[in-house]
SEVEXMAR-81799 format. One record per residue: x, y, z of N, C-alpha, C, O in turn; residue number from 1. Coordinates in Angstrom, 3 decimals. Example, Ala and Ser with C-alpha at 12.3 -4.5 7.8 and 13.67 -1.06 7.14 Angstrom:
# SEVEXMAR-81799
      n.X      n.Y      n.Z     ca.X     ca.Y     ca.Z      c.X      c.Y      c.Z      o.X      o.Y      o.Z pos
   13.190   -5.690    7.800   12.300   -4.500    7.800   13.200   -3.300    7.800   14.236   -3.319    8.465   1
   12.850   -2.250    7.080   13.670   -1.060    7.140   12.900    0.030    7.870   13.409    1.138    8.039   2
END
This chain:
# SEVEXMAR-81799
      n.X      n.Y      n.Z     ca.X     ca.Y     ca.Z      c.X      c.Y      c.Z      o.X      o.Y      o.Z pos
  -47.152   -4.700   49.514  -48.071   -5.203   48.515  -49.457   -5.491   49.118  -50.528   -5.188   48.590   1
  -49.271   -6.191   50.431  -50.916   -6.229   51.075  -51.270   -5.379   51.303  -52.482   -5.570   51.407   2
  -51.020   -4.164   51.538  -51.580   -3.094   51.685  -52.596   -2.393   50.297  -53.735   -1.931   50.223   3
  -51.556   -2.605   49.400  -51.879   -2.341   47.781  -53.358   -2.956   47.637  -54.155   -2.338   46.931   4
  -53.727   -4.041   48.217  -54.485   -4.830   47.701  -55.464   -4.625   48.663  -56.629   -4.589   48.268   5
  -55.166   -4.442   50.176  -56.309   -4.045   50.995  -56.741   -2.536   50.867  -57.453   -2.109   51.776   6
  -56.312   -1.468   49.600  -56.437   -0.090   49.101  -57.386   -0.814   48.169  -58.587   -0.586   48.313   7
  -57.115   -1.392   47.527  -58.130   -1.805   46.046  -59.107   -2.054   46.506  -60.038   -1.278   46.294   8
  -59.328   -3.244   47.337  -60.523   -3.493   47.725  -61.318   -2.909   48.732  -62.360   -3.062   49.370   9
  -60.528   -2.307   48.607  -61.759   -1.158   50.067  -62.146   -0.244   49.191  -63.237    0.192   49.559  10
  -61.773    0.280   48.173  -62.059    1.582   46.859  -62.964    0.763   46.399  -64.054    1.245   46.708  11
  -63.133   -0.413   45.711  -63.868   -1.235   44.776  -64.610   -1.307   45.709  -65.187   -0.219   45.724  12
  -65.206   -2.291   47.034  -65.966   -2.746   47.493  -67.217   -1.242   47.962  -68.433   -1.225   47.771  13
  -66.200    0.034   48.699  -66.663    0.949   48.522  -67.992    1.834   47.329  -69.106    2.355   47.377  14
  -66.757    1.473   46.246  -67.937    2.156   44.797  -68.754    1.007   44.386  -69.805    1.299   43.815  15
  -68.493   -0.237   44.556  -69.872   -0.777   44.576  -71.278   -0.822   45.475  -72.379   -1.133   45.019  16
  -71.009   -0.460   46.792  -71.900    0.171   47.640  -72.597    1.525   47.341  -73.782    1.757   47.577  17
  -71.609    2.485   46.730  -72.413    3.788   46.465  -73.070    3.441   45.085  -74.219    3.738   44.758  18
  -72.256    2.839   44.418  -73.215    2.905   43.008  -74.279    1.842   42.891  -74.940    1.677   41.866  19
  -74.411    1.130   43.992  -75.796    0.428   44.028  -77.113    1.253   44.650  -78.325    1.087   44.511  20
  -76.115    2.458   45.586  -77.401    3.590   45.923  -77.830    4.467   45.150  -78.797    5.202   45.351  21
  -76.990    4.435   44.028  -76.884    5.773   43.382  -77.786    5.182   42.331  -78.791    5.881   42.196  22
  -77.764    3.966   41.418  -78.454    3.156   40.545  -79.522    3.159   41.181  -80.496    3.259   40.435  23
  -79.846    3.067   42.636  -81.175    2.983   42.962  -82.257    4.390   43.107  -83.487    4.344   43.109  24
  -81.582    5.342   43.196  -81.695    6.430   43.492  -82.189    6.937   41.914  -83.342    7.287   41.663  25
  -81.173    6.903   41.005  -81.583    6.767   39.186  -83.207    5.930   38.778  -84.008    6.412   37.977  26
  -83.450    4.447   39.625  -84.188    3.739   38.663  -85.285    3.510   39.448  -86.338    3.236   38.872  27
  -85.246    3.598   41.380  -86.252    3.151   42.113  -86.863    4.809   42.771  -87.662    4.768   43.706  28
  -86.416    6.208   42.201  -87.463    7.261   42.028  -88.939    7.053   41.815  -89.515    6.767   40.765  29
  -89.498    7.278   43.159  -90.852    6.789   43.296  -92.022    7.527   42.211  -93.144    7.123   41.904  30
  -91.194    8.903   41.725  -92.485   10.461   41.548  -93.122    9.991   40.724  -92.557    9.977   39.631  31
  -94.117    9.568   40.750  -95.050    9.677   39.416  -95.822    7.814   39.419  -96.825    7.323   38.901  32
  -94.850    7.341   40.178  -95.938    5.862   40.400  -97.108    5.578   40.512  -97.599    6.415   41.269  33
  -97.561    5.149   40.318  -99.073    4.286   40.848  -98.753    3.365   42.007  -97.605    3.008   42.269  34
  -99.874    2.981   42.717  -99.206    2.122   43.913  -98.765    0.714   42.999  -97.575    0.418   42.895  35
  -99.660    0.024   42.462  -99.735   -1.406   41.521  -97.906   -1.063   41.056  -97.010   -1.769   41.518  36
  -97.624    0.102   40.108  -96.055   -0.303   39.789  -95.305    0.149   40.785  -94.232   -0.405   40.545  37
  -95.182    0.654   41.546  -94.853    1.044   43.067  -94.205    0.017   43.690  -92.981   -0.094   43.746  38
  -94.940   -0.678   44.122  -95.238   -2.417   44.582  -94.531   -3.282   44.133  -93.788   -4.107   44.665  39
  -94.809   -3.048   43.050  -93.778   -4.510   41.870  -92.589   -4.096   41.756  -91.712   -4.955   41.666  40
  -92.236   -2.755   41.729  -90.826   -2.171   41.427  -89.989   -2.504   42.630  -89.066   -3.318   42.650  41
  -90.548   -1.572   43.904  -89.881   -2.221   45.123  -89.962   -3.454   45.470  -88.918   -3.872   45.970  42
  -90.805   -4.204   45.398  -90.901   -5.567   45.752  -89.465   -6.349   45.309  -88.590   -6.885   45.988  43
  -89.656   -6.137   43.653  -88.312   -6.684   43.108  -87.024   -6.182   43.586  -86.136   -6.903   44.040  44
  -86.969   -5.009   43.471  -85.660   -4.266   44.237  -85.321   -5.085   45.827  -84.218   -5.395   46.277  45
  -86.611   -5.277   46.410  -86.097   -6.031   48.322  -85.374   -7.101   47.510  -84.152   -7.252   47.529  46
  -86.315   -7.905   46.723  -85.824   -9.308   46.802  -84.579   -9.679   46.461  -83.918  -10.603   46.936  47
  -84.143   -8.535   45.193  -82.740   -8.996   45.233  -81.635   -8.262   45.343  -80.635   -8.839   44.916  48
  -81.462   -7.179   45.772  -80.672   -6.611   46.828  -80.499   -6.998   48.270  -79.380   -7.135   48.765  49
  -81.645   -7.177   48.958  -81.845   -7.597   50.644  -81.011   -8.766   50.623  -81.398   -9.412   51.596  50
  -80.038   -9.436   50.036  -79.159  -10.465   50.221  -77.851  -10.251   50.033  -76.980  -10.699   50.779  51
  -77.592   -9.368   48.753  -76.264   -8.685   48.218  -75.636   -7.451   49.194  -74.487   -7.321   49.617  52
  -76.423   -6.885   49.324  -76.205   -5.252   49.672  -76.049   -5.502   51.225  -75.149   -4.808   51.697  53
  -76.623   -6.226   52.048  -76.018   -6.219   53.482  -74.407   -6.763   53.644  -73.538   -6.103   54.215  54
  -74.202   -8.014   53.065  -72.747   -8.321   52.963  -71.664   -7.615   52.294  -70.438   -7.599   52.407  55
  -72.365   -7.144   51.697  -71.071   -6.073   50.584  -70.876   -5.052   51.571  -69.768   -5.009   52.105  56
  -71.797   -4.179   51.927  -71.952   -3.472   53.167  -70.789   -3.531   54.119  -70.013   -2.617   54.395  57
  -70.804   -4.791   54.582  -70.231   -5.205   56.117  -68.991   -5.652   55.772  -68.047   -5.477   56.542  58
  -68.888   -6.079   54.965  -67.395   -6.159   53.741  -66.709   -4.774   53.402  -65.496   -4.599   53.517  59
  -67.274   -4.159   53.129  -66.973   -2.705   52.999  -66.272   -1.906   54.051  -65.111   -1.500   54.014  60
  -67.405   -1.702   55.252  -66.398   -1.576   56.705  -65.314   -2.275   57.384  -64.342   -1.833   57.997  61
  -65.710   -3.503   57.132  -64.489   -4.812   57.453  -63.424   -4.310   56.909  -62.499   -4.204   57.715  62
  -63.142   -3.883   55.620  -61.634   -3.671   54.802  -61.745   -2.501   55.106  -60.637   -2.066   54.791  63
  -62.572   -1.278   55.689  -62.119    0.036   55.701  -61.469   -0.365   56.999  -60.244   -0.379   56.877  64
  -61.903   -0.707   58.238  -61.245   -0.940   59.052  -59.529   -1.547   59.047  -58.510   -1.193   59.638  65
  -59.812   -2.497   58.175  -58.197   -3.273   58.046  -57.512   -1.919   57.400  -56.390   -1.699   57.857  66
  -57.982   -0.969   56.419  -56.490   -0.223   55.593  -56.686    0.820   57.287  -55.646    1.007   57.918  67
  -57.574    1.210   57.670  -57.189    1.899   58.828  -56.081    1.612   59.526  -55.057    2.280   59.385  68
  -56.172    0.510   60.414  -55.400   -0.231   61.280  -53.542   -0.373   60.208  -52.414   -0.296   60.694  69
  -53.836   -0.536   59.089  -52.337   -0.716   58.325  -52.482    0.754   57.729  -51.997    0.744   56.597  70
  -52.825    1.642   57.968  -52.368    2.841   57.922  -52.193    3.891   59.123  -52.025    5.105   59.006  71
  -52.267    3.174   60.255  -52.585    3.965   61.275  -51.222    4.823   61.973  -51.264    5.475   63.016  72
  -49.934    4.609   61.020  -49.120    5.505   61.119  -48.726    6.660   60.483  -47.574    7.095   60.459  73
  -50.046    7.328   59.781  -50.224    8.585   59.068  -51.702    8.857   59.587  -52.780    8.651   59.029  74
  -51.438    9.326   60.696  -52.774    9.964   61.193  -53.747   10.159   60.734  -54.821    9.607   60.973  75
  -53.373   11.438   59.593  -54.672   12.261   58.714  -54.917   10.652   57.932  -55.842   10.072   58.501  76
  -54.407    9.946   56.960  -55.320    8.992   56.397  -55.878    8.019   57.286  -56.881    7.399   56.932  77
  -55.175    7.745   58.760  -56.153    7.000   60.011  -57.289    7.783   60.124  -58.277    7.141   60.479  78
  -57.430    8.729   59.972  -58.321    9.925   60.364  -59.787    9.800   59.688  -60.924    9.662   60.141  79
  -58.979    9.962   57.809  -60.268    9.713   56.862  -60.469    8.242   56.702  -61.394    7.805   56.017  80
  -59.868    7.697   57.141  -60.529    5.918   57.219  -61.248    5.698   58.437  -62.074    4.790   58.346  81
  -61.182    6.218   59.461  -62.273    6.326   60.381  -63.331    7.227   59.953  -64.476    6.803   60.111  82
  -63.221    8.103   59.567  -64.701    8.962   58.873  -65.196    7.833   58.310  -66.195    7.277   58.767  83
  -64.122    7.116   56.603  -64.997    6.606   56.071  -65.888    5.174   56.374  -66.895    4.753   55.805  84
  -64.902    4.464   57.786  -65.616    3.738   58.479  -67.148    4.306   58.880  -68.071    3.641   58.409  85
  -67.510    5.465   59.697  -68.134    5.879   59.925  -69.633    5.786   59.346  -70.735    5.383   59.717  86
  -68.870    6.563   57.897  -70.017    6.771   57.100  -70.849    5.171   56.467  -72.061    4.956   56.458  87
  -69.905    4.375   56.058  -70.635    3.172   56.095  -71.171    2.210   56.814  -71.747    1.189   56.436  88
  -70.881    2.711   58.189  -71.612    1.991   59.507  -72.843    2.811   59.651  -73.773    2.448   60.370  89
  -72.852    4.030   58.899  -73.952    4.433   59.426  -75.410    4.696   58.252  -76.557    5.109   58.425  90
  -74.394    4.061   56.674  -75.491    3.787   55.616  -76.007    2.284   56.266  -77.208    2.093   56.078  91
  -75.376    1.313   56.916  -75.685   -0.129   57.648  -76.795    0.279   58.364  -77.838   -0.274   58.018  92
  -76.899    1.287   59.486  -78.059    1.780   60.590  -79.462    2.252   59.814  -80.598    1.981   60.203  93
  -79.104    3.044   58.590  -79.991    3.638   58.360  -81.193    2.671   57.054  -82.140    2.989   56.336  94
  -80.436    1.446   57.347  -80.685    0.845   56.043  -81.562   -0.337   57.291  -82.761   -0.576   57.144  95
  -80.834   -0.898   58.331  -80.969   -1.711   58.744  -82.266   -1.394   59.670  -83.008   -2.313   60.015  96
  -82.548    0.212   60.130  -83.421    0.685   61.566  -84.558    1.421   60.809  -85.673    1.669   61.267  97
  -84.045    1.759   59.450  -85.217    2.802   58.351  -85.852    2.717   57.465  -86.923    3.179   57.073  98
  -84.677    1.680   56.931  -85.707    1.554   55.429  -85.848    0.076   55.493  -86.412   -0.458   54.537  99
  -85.350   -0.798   56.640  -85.797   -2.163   56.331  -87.212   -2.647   57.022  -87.875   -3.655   56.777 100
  -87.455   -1.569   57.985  -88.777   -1.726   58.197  -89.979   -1.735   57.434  -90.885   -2.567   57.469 101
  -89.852   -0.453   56.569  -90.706   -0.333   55.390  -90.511   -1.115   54.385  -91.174   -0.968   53.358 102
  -89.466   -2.187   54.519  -89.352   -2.769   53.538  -90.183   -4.371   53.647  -90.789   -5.109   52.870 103
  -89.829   -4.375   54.968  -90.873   -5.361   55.228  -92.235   -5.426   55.279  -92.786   -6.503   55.053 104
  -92.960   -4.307   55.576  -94.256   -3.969   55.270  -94.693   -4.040   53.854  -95.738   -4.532   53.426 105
  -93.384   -3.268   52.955  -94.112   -3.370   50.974  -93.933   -4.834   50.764  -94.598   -5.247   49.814 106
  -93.194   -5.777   51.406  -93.660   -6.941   51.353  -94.339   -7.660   51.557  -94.224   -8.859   51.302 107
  -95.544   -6.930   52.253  -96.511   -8.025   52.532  -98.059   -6.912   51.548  -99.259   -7.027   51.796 108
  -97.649   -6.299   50.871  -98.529   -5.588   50.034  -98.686   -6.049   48.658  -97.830   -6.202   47.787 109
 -100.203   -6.279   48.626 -100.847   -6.641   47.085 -100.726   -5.337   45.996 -101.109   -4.467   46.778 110
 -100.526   -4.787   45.049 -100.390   -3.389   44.363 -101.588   -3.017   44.097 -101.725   -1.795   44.143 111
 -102.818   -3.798   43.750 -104.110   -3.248   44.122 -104.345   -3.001   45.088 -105.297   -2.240   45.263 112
 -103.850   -3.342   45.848 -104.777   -3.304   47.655 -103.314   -2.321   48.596 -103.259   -2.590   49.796 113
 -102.344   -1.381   48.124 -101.809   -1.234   48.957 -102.406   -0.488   50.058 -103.410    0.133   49.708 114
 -102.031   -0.342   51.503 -102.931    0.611   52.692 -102.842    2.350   51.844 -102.171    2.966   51.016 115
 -103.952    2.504   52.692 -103.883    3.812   52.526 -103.344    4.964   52.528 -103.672    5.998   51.946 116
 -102.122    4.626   53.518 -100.984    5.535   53.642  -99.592    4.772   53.021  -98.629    4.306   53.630 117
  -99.800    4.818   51.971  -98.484    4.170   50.842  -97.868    5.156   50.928  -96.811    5.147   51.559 118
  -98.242    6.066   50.447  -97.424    7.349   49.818  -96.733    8.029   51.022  -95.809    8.788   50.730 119
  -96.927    7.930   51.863  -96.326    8.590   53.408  -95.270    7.502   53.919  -94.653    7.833   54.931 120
  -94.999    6.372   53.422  -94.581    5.115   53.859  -93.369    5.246   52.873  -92.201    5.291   53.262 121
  -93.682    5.292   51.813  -92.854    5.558   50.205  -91.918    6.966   50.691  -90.697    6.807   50.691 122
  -92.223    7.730   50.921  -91.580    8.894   50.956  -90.647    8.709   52.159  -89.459    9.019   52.242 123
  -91.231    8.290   52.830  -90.442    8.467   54.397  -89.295    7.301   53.796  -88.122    7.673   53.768 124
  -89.613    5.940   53.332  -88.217    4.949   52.847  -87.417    6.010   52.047  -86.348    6.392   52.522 125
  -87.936    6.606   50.648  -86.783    7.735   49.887  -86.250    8.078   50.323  -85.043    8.120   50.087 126
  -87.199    8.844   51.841  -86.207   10.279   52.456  -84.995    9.740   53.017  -83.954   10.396   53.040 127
  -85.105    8.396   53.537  -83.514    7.721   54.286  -83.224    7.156   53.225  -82.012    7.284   53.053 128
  -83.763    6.507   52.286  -82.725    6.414   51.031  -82.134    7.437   50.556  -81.038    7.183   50.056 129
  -82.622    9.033   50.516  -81.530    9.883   49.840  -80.206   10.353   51.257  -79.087   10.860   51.180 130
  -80.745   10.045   52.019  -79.792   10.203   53.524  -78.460    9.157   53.267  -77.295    9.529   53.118 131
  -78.936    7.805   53.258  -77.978    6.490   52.948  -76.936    7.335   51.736  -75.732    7.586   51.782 132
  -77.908    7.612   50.743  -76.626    7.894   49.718  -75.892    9.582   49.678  -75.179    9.945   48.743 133
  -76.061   10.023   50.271  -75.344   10.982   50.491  -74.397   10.919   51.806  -73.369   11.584   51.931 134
  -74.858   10.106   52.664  -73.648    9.639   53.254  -72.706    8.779   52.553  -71.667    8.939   53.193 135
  -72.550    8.248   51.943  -72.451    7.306   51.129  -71.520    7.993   49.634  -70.660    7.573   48.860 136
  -71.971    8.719   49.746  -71.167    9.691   48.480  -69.994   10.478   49.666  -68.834   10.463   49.255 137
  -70.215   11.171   51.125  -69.421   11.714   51.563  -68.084   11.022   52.055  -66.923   11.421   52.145 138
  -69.092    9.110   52.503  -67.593    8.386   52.749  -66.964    8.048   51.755  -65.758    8.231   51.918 139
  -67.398    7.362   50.148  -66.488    7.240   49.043  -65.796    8.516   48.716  -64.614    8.317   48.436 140
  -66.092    9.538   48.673  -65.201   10.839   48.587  -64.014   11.016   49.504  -62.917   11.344   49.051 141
  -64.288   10.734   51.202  -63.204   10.843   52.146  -62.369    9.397   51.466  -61.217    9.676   51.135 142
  -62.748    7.976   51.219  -62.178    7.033   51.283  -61.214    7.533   49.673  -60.010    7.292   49.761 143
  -61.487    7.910   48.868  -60.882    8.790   47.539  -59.763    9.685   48.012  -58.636    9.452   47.575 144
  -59.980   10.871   49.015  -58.950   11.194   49.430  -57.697   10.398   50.027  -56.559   10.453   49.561 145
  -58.149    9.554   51.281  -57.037    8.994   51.714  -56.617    7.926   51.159  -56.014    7.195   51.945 146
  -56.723    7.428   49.782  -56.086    6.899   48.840  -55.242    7.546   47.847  -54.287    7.002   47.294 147
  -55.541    8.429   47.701  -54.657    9.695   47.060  -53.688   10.254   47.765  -52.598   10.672   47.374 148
  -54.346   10.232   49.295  -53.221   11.020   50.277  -51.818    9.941   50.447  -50.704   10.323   50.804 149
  -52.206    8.464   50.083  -51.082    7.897   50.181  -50.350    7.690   49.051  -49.248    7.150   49.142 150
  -50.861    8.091   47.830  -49.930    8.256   46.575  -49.720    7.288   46.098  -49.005    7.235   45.098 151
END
């Protein structure tokens, strides 16, 4: 039965990680901004994600790790629970070394006054935001299989 329950919550905690990238990916699409709504859009997005989304995160790997370790006598699903460890240690890096830098910079930006190189700053955060979630789609997909693989 603990097992049952450390499967649930590693699937759940999982699709709430991708579908907070994927929602962001849907609503924080930069194309066509002005810097002024640019600014205000991300601004709001740091403030209240940058508190949720790291712990859910690290929660996420925490229980992929545990069904690993209590599955680690069927190889192939030890196998895709280490991938899908993987992949969410490494939406953590890319979030934590890529886009939180730039995230700290649009925080200290007025939307009239952003620097001059916004748009090179903006693009480069997307480009590891569309990286985060496609890793992110590849580990909820492996973590999908080896929940299936155990029937």
């Amino acid at each position: 039965m603990f097992v049952l329950v450390v499967d649930f919550a590693n699937l759940l905690l999982a699709a709430l990680v991708v579908g907070a990238l994927f929602g962001v990916r849907l609503f924080l699409n930069p194309t066509g901004l002005g810097a002024s709504l640019y600014v205000a859009v991300q601004q709001q997005a740091i403030r209240t994600m940058n508190t949720v989304m790291p712990a859910l995160g690290a929660a996420t790997i925490l229980v992929t790790v545990a069904a690993a370790v209590l599955g680690r006598d069927d190889r192939v699903r030890l196998w895709l629970l280490v991938v899908t460890a993987a992949c969410f240690l490494a939406i953590g890096l890319i979030t934590r070394f890529l886009n939180q830098p730039i995230n700290a910079m649009v925080m200290t930006w007025c939307g009239d006054s952003a620097p001059s190189n916004w748009t090179v700053l903006r693009d480069e955060w997307w480009h590891w935001h569309l990286m985060r979630l496609a890793t992110g789609l590849v580990g909820l997909s492996v973590l999908i299989a080896a929940a299936l693989r155990r029937g």
